[in-house]
Every structure is written in C-alpha cells, then in structure tokens.
LOBA-555024 format. One record per residue (C-alpha): y negated, x, z negated; residue in one letter. Coordinates in pm, 1 decimal. Layout:
N
v = Y	u = X	w = Z	resn = A
...
//
This chain:
356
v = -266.5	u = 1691.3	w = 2244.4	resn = X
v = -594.7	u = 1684.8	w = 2433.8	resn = X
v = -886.8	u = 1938.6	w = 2364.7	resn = X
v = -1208.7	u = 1811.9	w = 2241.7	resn = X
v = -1342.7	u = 1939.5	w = 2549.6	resn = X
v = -1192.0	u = 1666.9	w = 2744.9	resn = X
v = -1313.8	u = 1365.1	w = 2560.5	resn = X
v = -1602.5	u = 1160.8	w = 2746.4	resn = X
v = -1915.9	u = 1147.1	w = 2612.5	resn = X
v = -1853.3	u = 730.6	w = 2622.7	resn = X
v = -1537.7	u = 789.6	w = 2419.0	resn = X
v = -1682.4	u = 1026.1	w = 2177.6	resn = X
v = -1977.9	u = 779.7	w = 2080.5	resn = X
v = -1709.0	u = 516.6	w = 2064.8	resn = X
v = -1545.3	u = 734.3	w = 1821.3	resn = X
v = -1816.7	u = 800.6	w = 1639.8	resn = X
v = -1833.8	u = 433.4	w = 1452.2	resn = X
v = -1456.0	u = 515.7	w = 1379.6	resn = X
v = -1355.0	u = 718.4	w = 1022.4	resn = X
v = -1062.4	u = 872.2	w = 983.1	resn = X
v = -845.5	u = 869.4	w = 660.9	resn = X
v = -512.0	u = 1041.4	w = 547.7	resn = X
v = -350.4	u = 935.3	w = 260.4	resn = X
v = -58.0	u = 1028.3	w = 36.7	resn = X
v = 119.3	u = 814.2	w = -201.8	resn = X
v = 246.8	u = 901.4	w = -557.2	resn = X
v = 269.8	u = 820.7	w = -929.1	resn = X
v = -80.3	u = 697.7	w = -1031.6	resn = X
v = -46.6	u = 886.8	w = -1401.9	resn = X
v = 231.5	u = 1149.6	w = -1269.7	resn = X
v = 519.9	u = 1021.5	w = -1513.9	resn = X
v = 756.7	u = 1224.4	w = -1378.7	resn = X
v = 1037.8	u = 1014.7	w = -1462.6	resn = X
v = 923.6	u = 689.2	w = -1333.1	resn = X
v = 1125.1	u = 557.3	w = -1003.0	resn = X
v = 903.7	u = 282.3	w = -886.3	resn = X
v = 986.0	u = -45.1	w = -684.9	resn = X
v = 834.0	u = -311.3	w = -555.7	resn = X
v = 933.4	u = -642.9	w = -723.1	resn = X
v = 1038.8	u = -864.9	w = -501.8	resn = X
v = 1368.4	u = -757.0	w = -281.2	resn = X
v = 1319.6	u = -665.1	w = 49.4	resn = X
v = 995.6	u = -802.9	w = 116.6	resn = X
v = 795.8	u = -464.2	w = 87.0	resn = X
v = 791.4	u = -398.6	w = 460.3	resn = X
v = 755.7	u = -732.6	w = 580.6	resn = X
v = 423.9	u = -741.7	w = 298.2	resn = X
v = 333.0	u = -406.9	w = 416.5	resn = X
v = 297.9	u = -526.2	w = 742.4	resn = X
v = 103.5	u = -817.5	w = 665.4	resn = X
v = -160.6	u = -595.0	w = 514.1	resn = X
v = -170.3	u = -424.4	w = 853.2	resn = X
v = -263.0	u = -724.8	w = 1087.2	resn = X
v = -498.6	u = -810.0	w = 809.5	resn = X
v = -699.9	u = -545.7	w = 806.6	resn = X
v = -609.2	u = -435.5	w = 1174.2	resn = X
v = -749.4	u = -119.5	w = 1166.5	resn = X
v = -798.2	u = 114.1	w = 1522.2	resn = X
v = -475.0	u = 308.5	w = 1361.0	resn = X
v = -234.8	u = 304.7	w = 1105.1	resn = X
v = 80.7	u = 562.6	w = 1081.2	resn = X
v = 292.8	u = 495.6	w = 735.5	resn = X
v = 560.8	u = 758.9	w = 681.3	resn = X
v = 812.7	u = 733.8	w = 446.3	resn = X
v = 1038.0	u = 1062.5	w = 396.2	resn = X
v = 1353.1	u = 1082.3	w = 203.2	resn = X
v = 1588.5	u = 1290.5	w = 112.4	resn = X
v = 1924.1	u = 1323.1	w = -149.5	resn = X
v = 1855.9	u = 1526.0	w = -448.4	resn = X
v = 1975.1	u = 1707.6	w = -757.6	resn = X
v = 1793.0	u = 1679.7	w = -1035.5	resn = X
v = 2068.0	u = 1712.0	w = -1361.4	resn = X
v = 1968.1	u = 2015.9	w = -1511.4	resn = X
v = 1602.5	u = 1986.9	w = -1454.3	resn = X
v = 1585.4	u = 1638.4	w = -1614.6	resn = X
v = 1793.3	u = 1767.4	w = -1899.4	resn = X
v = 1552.4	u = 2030.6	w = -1964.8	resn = X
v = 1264.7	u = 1815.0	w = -1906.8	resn = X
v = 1410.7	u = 1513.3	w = -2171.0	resn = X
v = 1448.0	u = 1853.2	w = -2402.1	resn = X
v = 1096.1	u = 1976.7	w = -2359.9	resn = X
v = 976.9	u = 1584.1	w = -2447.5	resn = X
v = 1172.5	u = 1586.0	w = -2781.7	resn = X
v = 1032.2	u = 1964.6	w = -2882.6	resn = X
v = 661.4	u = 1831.5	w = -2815.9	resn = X
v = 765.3	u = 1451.1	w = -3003.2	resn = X
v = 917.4	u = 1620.0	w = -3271.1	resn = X
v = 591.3	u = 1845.6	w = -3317.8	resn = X
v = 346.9	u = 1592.2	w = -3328.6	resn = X
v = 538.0	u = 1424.1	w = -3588.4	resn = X
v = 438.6	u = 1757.0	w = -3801.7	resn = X
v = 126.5	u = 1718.2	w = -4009.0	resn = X
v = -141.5	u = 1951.4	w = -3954.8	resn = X
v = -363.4	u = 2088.9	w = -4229.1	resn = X
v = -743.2	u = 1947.3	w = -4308.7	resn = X
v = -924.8	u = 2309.2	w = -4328.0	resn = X
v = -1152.7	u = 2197.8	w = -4529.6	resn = X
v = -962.7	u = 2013.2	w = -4819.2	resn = X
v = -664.8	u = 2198.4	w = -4749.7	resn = X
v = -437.3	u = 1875.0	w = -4745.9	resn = X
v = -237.2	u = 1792.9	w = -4499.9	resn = X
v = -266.9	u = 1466.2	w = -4241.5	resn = X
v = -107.9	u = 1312.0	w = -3900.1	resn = X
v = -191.6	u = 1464.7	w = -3580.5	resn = X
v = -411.9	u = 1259.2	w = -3330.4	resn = X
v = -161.0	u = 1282.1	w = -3088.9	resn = X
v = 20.6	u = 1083.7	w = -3269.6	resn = X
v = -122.5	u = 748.6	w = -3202.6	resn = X
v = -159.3	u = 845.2	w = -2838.8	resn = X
v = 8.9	u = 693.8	w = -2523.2	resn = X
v = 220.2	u = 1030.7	w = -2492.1	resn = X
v = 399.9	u = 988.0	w = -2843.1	resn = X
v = 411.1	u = 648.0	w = -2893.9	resn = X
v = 617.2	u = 623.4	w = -2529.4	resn = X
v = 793.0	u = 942.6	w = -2578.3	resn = X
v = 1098.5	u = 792.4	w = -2691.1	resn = X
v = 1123.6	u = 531.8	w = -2422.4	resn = X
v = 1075.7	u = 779.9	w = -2151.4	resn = X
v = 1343.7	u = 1003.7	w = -2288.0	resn = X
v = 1593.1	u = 675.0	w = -2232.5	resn = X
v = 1446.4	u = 683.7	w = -1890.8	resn = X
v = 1558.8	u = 1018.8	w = -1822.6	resn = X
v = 1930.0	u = 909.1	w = -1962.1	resn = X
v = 1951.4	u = 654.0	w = -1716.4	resn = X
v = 1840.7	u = 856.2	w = -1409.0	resn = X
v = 2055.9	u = 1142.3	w = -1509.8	resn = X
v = 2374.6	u = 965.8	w = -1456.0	resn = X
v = 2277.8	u = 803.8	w = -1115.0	resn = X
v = 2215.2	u = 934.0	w = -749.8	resn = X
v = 1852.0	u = 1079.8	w = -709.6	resn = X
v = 1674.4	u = 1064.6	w = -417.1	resn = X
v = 1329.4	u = 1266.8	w = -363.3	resn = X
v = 1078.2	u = 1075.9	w = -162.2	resn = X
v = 713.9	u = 1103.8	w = -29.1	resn = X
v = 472.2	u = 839.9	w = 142.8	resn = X
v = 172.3	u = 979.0	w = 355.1	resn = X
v = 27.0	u = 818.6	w = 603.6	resn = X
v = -345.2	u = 814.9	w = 836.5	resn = X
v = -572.0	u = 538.1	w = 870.6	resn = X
v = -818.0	u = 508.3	w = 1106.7	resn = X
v = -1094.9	u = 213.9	w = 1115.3	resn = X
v = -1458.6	u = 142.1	w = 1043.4	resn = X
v = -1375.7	u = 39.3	w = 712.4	resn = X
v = -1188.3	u = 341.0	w = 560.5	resn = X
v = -1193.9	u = 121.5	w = 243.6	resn = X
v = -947.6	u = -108.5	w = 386.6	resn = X
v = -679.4	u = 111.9	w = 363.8	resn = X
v = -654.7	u = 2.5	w = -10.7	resn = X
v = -505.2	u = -308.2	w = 67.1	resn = X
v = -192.5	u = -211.4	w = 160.7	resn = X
v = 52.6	u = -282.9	w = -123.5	resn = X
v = 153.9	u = 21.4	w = -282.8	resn = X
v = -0.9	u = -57.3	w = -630.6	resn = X
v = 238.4	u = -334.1	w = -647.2	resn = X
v = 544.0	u = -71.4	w = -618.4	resn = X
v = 557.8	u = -13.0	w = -1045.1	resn = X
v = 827.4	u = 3.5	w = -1362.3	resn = X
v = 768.2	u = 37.9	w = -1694.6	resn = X
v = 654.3	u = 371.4	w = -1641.0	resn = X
v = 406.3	u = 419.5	w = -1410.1	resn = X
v = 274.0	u = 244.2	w = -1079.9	resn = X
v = 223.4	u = 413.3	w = -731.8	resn = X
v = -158.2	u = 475.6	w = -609.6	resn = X
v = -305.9	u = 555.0	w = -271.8	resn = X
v = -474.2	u = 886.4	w = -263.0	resn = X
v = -696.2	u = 899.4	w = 29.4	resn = X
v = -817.7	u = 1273.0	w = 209.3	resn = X
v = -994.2	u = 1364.8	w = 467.4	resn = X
v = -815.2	u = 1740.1	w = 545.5	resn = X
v = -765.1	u = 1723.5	w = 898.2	resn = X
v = -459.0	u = 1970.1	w = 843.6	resn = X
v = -283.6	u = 1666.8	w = 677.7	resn = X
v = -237.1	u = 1566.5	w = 1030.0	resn = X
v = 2.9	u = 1865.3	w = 1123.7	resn = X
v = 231.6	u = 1722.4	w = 782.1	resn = X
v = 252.3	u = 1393.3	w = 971.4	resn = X
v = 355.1	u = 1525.3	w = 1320.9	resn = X
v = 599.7	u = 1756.9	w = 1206.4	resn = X
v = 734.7	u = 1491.1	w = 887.7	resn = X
v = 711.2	u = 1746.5	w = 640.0	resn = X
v = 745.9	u = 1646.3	w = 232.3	resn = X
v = 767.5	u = 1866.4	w = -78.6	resn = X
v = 1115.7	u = 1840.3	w = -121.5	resn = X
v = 1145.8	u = 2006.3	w = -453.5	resn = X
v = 929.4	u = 1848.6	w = -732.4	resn = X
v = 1110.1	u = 2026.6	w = -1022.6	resn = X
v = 847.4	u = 2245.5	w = -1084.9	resn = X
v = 611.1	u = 1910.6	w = -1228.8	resn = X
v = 928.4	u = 1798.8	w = -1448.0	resn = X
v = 857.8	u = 2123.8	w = -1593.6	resn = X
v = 475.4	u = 2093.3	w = -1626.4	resn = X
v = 535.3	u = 1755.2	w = -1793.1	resn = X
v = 436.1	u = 1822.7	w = -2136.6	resn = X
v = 200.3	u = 2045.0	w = -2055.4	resn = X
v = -13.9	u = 2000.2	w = -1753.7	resn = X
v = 55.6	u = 1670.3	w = -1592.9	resn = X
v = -43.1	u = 1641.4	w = -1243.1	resn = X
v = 79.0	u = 1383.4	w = -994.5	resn = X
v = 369.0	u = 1509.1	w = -759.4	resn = X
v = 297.9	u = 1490.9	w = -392.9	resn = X
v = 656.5	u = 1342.0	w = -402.6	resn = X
v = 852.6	u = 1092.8	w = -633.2	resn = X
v = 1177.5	u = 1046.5	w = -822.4	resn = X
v = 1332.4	u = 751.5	w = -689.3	resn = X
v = 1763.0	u = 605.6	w = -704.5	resn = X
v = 1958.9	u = 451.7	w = -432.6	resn = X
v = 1859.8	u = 109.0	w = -546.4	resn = X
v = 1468.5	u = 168.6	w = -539.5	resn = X
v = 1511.4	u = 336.0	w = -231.6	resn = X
v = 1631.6	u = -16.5	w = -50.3	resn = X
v = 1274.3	u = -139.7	w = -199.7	resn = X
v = 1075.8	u = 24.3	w = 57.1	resn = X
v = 1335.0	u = 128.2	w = 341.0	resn = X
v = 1458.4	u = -185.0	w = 510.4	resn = X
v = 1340.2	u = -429.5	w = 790.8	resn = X
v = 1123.4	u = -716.3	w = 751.8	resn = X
v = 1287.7	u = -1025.7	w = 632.1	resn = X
v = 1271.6	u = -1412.1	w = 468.0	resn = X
v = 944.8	u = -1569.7	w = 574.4	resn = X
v = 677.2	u = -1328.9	w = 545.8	resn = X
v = 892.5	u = -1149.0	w = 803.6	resn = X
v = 948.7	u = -1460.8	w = 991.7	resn = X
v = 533.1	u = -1501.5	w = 1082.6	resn = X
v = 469.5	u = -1148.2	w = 1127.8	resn = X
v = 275.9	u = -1174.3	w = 1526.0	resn = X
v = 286.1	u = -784.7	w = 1543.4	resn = X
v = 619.5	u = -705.1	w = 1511.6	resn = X
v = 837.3	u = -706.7	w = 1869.0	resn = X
v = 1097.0	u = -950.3	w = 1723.3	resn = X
v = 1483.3	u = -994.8	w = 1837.6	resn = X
v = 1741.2	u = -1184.7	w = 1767.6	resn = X
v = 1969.8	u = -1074.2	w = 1512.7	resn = X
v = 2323.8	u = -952.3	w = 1601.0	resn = X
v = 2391.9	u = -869.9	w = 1255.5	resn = X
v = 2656.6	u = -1195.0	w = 1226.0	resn = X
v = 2870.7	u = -1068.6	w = 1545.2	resn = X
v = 2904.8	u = -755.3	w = 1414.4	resn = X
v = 3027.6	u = -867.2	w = 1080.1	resn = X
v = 3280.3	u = -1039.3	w = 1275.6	resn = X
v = 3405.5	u = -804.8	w = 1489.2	resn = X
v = 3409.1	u = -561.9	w = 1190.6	resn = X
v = 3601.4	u = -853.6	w = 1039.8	resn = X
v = 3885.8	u = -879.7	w = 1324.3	resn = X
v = 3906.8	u = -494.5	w = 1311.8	resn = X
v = 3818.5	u = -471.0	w = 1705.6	resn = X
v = 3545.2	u = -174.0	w = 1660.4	resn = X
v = 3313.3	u = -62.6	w = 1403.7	resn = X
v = 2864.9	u = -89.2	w = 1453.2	resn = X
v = 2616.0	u = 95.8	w = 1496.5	resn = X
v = 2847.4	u = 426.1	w = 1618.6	resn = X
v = 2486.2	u = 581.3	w = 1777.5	resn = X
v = 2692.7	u = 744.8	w = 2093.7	resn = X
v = 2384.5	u = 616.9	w = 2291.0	resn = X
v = 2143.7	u = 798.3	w = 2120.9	resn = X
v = 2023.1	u = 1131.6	w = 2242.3	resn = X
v = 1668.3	u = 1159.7	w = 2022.0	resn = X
v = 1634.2	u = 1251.6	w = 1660.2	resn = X
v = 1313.7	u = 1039.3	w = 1669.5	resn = X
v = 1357.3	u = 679.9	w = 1832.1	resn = X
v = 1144.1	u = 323.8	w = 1804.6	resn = X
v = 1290.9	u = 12.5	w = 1752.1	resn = X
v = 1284.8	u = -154.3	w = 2081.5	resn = X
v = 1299.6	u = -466.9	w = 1896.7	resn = X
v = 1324.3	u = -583.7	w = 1498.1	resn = X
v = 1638.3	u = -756.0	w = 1439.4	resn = X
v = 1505.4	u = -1093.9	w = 1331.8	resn = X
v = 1631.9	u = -1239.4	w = 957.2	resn = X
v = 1424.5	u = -1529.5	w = 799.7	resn = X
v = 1643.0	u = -1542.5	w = 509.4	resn = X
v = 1638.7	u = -1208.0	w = 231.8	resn = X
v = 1950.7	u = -1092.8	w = 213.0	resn = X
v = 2209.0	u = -1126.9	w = -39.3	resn = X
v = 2255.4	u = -788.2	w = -219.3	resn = X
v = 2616.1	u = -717.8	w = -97.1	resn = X
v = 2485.9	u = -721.5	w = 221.6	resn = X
v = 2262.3	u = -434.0	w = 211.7	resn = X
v = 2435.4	u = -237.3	w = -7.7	resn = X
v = 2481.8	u = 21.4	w = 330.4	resn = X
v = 2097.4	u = 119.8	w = 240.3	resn = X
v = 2223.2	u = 290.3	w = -81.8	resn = X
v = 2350.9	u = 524.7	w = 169.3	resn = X
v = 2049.1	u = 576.6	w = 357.8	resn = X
v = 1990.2	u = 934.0	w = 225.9	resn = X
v = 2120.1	u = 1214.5	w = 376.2	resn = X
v = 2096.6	u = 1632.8	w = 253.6	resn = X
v = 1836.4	u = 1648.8	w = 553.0	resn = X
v = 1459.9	u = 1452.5	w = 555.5	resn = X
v = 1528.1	u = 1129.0	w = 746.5	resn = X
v = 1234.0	u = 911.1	w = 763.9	resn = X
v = 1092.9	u = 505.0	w = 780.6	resn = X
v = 759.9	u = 480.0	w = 997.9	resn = X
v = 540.5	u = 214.2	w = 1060.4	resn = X
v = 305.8	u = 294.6	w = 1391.0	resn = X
v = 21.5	u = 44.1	w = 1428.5	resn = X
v = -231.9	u = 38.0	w = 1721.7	resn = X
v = -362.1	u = -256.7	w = 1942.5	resn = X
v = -216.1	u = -538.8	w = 1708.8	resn = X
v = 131.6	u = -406.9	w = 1745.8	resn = X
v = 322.3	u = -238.8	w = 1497.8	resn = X
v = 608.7	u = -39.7	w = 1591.6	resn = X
v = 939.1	u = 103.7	w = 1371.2	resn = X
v = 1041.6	u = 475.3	w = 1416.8	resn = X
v = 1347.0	u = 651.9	w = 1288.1	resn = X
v = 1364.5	u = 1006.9	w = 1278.9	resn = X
v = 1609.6	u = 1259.1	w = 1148.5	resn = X
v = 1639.2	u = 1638.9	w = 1177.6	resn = X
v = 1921.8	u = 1618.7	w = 1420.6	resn = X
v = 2068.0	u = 1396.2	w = 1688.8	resn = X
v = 2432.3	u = 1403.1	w = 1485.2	resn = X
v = 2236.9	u = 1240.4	w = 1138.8	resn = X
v = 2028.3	u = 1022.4	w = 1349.1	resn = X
v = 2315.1	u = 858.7	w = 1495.6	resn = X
v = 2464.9	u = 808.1	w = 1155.1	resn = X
v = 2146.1	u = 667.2	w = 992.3	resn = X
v = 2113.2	u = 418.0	w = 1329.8	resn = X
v = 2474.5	u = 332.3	w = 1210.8	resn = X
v = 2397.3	u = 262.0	w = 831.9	resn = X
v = 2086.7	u = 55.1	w = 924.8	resn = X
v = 2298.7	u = -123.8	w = 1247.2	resn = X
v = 2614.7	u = -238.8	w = 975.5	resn = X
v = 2299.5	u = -401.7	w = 788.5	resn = X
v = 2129.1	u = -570.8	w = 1020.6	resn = X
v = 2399.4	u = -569.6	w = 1354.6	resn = X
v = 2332.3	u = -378.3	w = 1663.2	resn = X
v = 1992.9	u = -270.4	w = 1728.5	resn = X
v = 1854.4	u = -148.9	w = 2062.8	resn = X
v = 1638.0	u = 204.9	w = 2067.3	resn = X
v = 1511.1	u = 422.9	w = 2241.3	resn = X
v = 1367.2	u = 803.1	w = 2217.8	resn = X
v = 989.1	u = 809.9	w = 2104.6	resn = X
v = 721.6	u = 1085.5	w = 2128.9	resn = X
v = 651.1	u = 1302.3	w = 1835.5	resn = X
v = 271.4	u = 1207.6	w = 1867.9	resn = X
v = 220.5	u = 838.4	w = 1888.8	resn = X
v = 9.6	u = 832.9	w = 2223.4	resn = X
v = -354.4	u = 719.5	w = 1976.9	resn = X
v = -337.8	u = 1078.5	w = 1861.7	resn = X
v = -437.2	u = 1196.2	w = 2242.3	resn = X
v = -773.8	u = 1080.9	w = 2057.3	resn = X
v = -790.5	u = 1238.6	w = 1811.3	resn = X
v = -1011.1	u = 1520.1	w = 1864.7	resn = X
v = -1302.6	u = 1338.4	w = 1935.9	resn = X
v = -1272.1	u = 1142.2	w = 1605.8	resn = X
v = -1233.0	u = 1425.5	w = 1489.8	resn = X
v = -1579.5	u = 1577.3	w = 1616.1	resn = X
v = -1730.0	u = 1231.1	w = 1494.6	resn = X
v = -1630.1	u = 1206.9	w = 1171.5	resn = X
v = -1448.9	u = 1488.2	w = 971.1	resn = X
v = -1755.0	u = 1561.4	w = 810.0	resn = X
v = -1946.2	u = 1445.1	w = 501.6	resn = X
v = -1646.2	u = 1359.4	w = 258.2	resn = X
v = -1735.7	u = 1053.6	w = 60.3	resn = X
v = -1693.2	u = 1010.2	w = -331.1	resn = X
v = -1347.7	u = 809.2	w = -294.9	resn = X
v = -1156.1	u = 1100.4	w = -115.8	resn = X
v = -1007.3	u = 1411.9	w = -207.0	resn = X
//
C-alpha cells in the first residue's frame, strides 16, 4: 500500500469529494436464532449486483465469510435460558400498594408473546448443519447513503431481517484485507435473555447458505453489463461426469488461496434445486469466502480460502455446479486500495449521525 506521502495534490483534492464507508451486516434486532435468506432462489447475487451498477459507486468490496460450526450445546442452553425467563414472566408480581397480585408487563411484550415460537426455532436448527457467517464490506462514493440500496434488508425469516450497519473506523479496513470474522458467536446465545446485542456474525444452515453464495443466474443475471460473462460448461461436465471419463473442477491448476473469476459461467435459467445441492457443501472447518470487487463499472468474483489444498476443493464444489470455470491468482488488495490513503486524509473525519 502507498503512503499518504505519495498521493498528488490533484489526486488528493479528487479524493476529497469522495467518502468512505465500511459496513458490516447482521441481525437487525439480534435474534440470535434467526438464519435469514433471501426469498427468491439464487437471485441474491445476481440482485446484489444490480444494486451495484445502479448506484455505481467509485468502490464497492462485499465479503462474505463462512465457516462450519457447532452450536448443539450452546443452543440447548440458550432454548433453556428462554423457557426459565418465559416461565417467569408468566409469575404474577405483587401491587405494593394493594398488596394483590397482577401480570407482569413483560408479558404482553414482543419477547414473551414470541418466546415459544423461537424456542421451535432453536429445535429445528439444533438437528441440522450450522454454519457461522459474517458480511462486511467498504463503500466508497459521493453518496455514502447509497450504500443502503443494496439488498440485504430483503434477506429475512420469521425471526428477524438483516440490516446494514455502516462505520467509518478506518481499522475495519485491516478486517477486510486479511478476511477476518468472529467465528464464535456463542457468547450472544448466552446474552440472549439478558442483554441482546446484534452479533457481528450470524447463525445460518446449509440451505440459507446457497441464498447468498452462488453465481448470478435466470434473467437478472442474464442483463448484468458489469459482470465478465462466459459461456457455461456446466452441461459438458455433467456429461462427462455422466460417462464416468473424469470428475470437475479437480483445482490441480490452482496455486493461490485467493483467485478471481476470469469469467462468470453464464446461466439464464435458475437452477433446479438438485442441481446445486453441491453448495450445501460449500463450508469447510477453515473461513472460505464469496467477494464481490467493484471499480470502473466492472464487478469482479474472488474466492479465497486459508490454504491452496481447500481452495482447490471449494473451486471443485462451485465447478460440479456450474462446469469448469477458468481462474486465476488475485492480489490480496484490490489495486483501488493503492488509494486509499489519500481518501483517507480527505475524509475520515467528521462522522455523520447515520454511522457508528
């Protein structure tokens, strides 16, 4: 990365008009037990995209981080803290001034009346795959506002919804570069009934997970002008999975734990849910992420994994999906960031009301 020192006085005033954002995503309410989707089938990322060339902002970097997780004896203690605090509210408290005895407010709050339902959450989750997962991100553009139409407030159950938190901490930066995530949110199924605060990460199941990690497809997909689009190999590969003459997406060319998408594998239909059921694989013991780099009206797709050996297996899951998919090793830093310390001179200062 450059030093400030090196930025030209024409860049830096340049800069100046720009504002830079970071942003995590998370439970809106922090209902810890909430695994969150968006609602139509792999059309997130092709939406998500949309919302980029829309607002084409200077930058955008969208990371998704995920990981495989174990969560059975924390949820069972947190669905046995929920029915200690139900089953107190239900108690009647005593009037100290006539001395007779009536219902608790809490009682006709959201907390009680949604206890019991959340509780059958937990049962469900329990018995399934859980997968820990964080969305962060930085945003860079004139209108720092615009970073609110991207469409994570879609991404909801019956639970809770997912909200944009927007910061201006500079050191948010270093999370990014290095993909960092707070792998362990047990300590906020344990603050549930008492303190609820949003977890920097979320709960989420092998099925939500295919929500928001998969390439763009059906017709959304089909008119994004930003994406570097190819021409889908997915049907040979089927086929010569088929006739038993080799198996896809084996990685041996891959020699990067980080690598772009030279070019999206092109499907204008959604497909049929038997044929992504690989992405209910996707996570691994180790962080593997889902990136979306935007700069110049072009959006690139990164893949990165902790080790060369896992990213050749997650190229492999994502490759029997979609057929054989060309990459190639990418820089840690997408090359915008070589900027960054002059917008950083020009406007890390002066938070506004809407950030943290």
């Amino acid at each position: 990365m450059s030093s400030a020192s090196s930025v030209t006085p024409s860049l830096s005033k340049k800069l100046a008009k720009r504002n830079v954002r970071f942003f995590n995503v998370s439970l809106r309410n922090g209902i810890v037990m909430s695994t969150p989707s968006y609602p139509e089938k792999q059309s997130f990322v092709a939406h998500l995209i949309r919302a980029l060339e829309t607002s084409n902002p200077d930058f955008a970097w969208v990371q998704f981080l995920f990981v495989s997780s174990s969560y059975g004896a924390d949820l069972v203690r947190l669905k046995n803290s929920m029915h200690r605090a139900k089953t107190a509210i239900e108690q009647p408290s005593l009037d100290l001034v006539s001395g007779e005895e009536q219902d608790r407010r809490q009682l006709y709050r959201d907390y009680y009346r949604r206890a019991d339902s959340r509780m059958k959450k937990v049962d469900e989750i329990v018995t399934k795959p859980t997968i820990t997962m964080a969305i962060q991100g930085m945003w860079v553009s004139d209108e720092p506002d615009s970073v609110y139409a991207l469409p994570f407030d879609h991404c909801s159950d019956d639970h809770d919804s997912l909200a944009l938190f927007r910061y201006r901490d500079p050191r948010m930066l270093l999370e990014l570069v290095d993909r960092r995530m707070v792998v362990d949110i047990s300590e906020y199924f344990d603050r549930y009934t008492r303190s609820r605060l949003e977890p920097p990460s979320f709960l989420v199941t092998p099925e939500e997970l295919q929500s928001y990690v998969h390439l763009p497809a059906g017709e959304t997909a089909a008119s994004l002008r930003s994406l570097e689009g190819g021409t889908s190999t997915r049907a040979f590969i089927l086929a010569r999975i088929a006739g038993e003459k080799a198996t896809s997406g084996s990685g041996d060319d891959i020699s990067s734990r980080l690598v772009r998408l030279v070019k999206v594998p092109k499907n204008e239909k959604v497909l049929e849910d038997a044929s992504v059921q690989p992405l209910a694989h996707l996570a691994a013991p180790t962080v593997r992420t889902f990136e979306l780099v935007y700069a110049g009206g072009k959006t690139d797709v990164l893949l990165c994994a902790e080790t060369v050996d896992d990213m050749r297996k997650y190229a492999g899951l994502l490759s029997l999906v979609y057929g054989g998919m060309k990459l190639e090793g990418a820089e840690q830093q997408p090359s915008f960031l070589r900027e960054l310390p002059g917008i950083v001179l020009g406007n890390l200062a002066a938070p506004d009301e809407h950030d943290r």
